[in-house]
C-alpha positions as CSV (number, residue, x, y, z in Angstrom):
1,X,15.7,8.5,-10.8
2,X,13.2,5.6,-9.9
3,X,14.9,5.8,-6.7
4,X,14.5,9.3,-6.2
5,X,10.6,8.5,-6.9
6,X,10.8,5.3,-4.8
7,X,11.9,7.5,-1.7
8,X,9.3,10.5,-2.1
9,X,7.2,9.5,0.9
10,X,5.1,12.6,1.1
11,X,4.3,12.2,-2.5
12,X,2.8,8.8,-2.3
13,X,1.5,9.9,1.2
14,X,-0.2,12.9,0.0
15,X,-1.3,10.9,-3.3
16,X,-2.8,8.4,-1.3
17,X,-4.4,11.0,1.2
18,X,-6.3,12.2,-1.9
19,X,-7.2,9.3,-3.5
20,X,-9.5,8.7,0.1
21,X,-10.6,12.4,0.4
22,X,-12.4,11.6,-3.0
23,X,-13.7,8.0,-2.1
24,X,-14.9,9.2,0.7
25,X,-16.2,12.1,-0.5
26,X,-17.5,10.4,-3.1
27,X,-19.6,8.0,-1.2
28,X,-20.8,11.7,1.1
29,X,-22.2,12.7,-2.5
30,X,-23.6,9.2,-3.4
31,X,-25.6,9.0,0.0
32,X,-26.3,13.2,-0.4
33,X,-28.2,12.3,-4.3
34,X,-30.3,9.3,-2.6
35,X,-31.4,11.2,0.1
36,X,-32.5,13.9,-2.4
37,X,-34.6,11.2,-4.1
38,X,-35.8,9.7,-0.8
39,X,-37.1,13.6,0.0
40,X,-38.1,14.6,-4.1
41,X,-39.3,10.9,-5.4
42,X,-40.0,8.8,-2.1
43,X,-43.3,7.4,-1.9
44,X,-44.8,6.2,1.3
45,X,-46.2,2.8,1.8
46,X,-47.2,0.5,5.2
47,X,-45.1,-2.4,5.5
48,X,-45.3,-5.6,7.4
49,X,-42.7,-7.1,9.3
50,X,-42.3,-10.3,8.5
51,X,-39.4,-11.8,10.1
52,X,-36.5,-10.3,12.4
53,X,-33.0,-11.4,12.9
54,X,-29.6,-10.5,14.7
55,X,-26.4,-10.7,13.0
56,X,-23.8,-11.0,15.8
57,X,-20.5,-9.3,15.0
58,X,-17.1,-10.2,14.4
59,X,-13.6,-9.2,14.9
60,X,-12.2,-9.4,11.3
61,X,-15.5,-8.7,9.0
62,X,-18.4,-6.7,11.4
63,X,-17.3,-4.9,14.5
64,X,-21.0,-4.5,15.8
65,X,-24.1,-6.6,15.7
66,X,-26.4,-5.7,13.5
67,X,-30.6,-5.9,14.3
68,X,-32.3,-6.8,10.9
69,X,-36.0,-7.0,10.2
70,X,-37.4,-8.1,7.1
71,X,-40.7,-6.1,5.8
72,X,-43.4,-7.0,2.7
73,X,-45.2,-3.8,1.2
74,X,-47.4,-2.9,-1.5
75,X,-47.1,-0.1,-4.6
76,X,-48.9,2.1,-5.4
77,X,-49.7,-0.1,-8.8
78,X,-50.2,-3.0,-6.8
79,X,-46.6,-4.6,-6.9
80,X,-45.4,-6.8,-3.9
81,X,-42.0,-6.2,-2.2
82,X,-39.9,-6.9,0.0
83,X,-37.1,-5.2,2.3
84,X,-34.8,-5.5,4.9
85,X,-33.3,-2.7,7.2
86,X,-30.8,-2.3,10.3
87,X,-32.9,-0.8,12.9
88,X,-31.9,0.1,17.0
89,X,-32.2,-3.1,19.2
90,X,-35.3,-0.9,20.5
91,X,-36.9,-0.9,17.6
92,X,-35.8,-4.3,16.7
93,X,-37.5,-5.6,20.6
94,X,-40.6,-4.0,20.1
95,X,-41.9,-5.0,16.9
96,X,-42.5,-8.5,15.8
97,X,-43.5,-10.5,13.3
98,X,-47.1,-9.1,11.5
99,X,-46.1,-5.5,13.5
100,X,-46.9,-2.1,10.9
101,X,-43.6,-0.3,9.8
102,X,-43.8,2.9,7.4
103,X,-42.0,2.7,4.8
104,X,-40.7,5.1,2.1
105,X,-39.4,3.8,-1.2
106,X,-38.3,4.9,-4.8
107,X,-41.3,3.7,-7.6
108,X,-39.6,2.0,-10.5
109,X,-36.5,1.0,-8.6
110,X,-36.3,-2.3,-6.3
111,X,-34.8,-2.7,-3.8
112,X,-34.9,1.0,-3.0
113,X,-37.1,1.1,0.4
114,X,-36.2,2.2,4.3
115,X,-38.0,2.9,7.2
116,X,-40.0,6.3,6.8
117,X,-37.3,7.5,9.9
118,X,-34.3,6.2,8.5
119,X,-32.6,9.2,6.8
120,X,-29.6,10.9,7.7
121,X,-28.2,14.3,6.1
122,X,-25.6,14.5,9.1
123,X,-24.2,11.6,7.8
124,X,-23.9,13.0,4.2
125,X,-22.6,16.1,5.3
126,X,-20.0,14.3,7.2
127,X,-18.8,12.6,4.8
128,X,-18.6,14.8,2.3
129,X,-16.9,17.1,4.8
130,X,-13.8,14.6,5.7
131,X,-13.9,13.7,2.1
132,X,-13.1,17.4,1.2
133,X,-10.7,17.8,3.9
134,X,-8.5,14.7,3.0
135,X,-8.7,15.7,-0.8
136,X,-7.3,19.3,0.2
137,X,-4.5,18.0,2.5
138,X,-3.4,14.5,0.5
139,X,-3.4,17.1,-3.1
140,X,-1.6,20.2,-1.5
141,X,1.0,17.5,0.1
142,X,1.5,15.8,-2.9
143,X,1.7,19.0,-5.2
144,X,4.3,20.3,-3.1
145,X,6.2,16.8,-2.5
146,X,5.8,16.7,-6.8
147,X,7.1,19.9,-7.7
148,X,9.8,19.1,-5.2
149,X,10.7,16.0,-6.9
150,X,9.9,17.2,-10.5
151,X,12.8,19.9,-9.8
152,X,15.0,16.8,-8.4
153,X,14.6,15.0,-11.8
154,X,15.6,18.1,-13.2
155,X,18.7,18.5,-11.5
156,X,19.7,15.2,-12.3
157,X,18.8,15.8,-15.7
158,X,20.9,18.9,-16.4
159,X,22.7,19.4,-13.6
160,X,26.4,19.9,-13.0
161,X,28.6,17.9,-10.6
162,X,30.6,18.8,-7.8
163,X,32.5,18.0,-4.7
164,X,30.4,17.8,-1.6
165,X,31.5,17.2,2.1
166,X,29.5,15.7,4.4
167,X,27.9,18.0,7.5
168,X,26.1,14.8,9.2
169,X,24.0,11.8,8.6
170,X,21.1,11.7,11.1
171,X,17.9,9.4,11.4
172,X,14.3,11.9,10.8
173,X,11.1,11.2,11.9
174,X,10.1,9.1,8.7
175,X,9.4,5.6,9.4
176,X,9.5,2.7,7.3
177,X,8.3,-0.6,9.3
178,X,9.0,1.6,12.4
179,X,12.8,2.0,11.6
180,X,13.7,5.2,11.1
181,X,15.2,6.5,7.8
182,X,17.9,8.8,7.5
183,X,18.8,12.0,5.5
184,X,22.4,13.5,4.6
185,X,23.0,16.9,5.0
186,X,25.6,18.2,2.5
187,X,27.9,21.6,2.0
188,X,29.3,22.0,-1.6
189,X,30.4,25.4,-4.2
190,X,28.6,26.1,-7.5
191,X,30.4,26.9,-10.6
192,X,30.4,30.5,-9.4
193,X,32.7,29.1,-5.8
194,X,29.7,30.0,-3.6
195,X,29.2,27.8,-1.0
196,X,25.4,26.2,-0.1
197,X,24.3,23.6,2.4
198,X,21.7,21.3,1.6
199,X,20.1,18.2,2.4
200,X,19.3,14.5,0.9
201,X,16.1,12.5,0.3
202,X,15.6,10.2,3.2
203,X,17.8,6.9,2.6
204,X,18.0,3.4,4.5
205,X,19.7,3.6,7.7
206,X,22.2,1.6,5.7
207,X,23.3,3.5,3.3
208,X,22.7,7.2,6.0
209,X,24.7,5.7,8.7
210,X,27.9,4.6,6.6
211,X,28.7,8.6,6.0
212,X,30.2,10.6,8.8
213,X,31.0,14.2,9.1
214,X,33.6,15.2,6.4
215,X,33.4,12.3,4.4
216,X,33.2,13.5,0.7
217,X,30.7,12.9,-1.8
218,X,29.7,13.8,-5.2
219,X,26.6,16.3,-5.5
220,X,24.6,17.6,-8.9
221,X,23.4,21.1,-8.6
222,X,20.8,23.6,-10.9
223,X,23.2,25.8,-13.0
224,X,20.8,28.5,-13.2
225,X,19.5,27.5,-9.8
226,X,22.4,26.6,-7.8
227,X,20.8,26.3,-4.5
228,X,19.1,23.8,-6.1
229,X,20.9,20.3,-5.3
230,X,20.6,16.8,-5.4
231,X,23.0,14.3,-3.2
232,X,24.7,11.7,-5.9
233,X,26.8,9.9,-3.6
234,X,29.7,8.3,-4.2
235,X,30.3,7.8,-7.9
């Protein structure tokens, strides 16, 4: 059985396929609520720039470089701050040290300040839109893959055994460190001598390629389902 669950590919697939949609979607939402406070609770100040900086990128931990400037502003009770935000390399070239910069920030939270220009609702729709998409593919996949396998567990559960003969073993298009797994395909007769073709969950190439075409094999089928199959094997 923890075989069986070892070898359901488009259940971990779609599980993991899920789990992003909602990160990412999640982050889509995170950025869609701070916008909404930028727009409802945003107060707008003039900042200074104070100092500007590159940070160059690099191949494992930043893929671009990043133009920083560092700005000093004033609440509206008074309070000092300071900020930093990625700008263009335009922006970052034409204002220097002592330049004005409009600001918007969040009273009562620090820390919570950009450039008055700096929103983005595109990017919070996008996200939240490949976030969605991911969540509906990865959970239809792995509902299907589960219910699939939950049927599997119950075959093995309370199934009945027969003989099965082997149709083929062939390599499918599942991939496990780019090798190629394989899958059985089966013919065996319920208790009622009907006969019913099936096939197996993807194996190692091992264990596919040592059955050829005829070989027999034992198989566990659904009594009251008997189309319903699972490939045992040799006992």
């Amino acid at each position: 059985m923890l075989k069986l669950l070892g070898r359901a590919f488009p259940l971990w697939i779609g599980g993991v396929l899920f789990v992003f949609g909602l990160v990412f979607g999640g982050i889509g939402v995170r950025e869609g609520l701070r916008e909404q406070a930028y727009r409802d609770q945003g107060l707008m100040a003039d900042a200074r720039v104070v100092d500007k900086s590159i940070v160059r990128a690099e191949r494992a931990e930043q893929s671009t470089t990043r133009y920083v400037l560092s700005y000093r502003y004033t609440t509206a009770e008074g309070e000092p701050r300071d900020g930093t935000a990625d700008v263009s390399v335009e922006e970052w070239e034409r204002l220097e040290p002592g330049a004005a910069l409009p600001i918007v920030y969040l009273p009562g939270q620090i820390d919570t300040s950009r450039p008055q220009d700096d929103g983005d609702a595109v990017l919070t729709i996008v996200f939240v839109s490949i976030g969605a998409a991911f969540a509906l593919i990865g959970g239809t996949v792995a509902f299907m893959s589960g219910r699939s396998v939950a049927r599997m567990i119950r075959v093995l559960r309370i199934g009945a055994d027969t003989d099965g003969t082997v149709l083929r073993a062939a390599p499918t298009n599942v991939r496990i460190n780019r090798v190629p797994q394989w899958q059985i395909h089966y013919r065996y007769r319920d208790g009622l001598g009907r006969v019913h073709e099936a096939a197996s969950h993807v194996v190692s190439p091992r264990e596919g390629s040592a059955w050829n075409e005829g070989d027999a094999g034992r198989v566990r089928f659904d009594p009251e389902r008997p189309e319903l199959s699972v490939w045992i094997g040799r006992a």
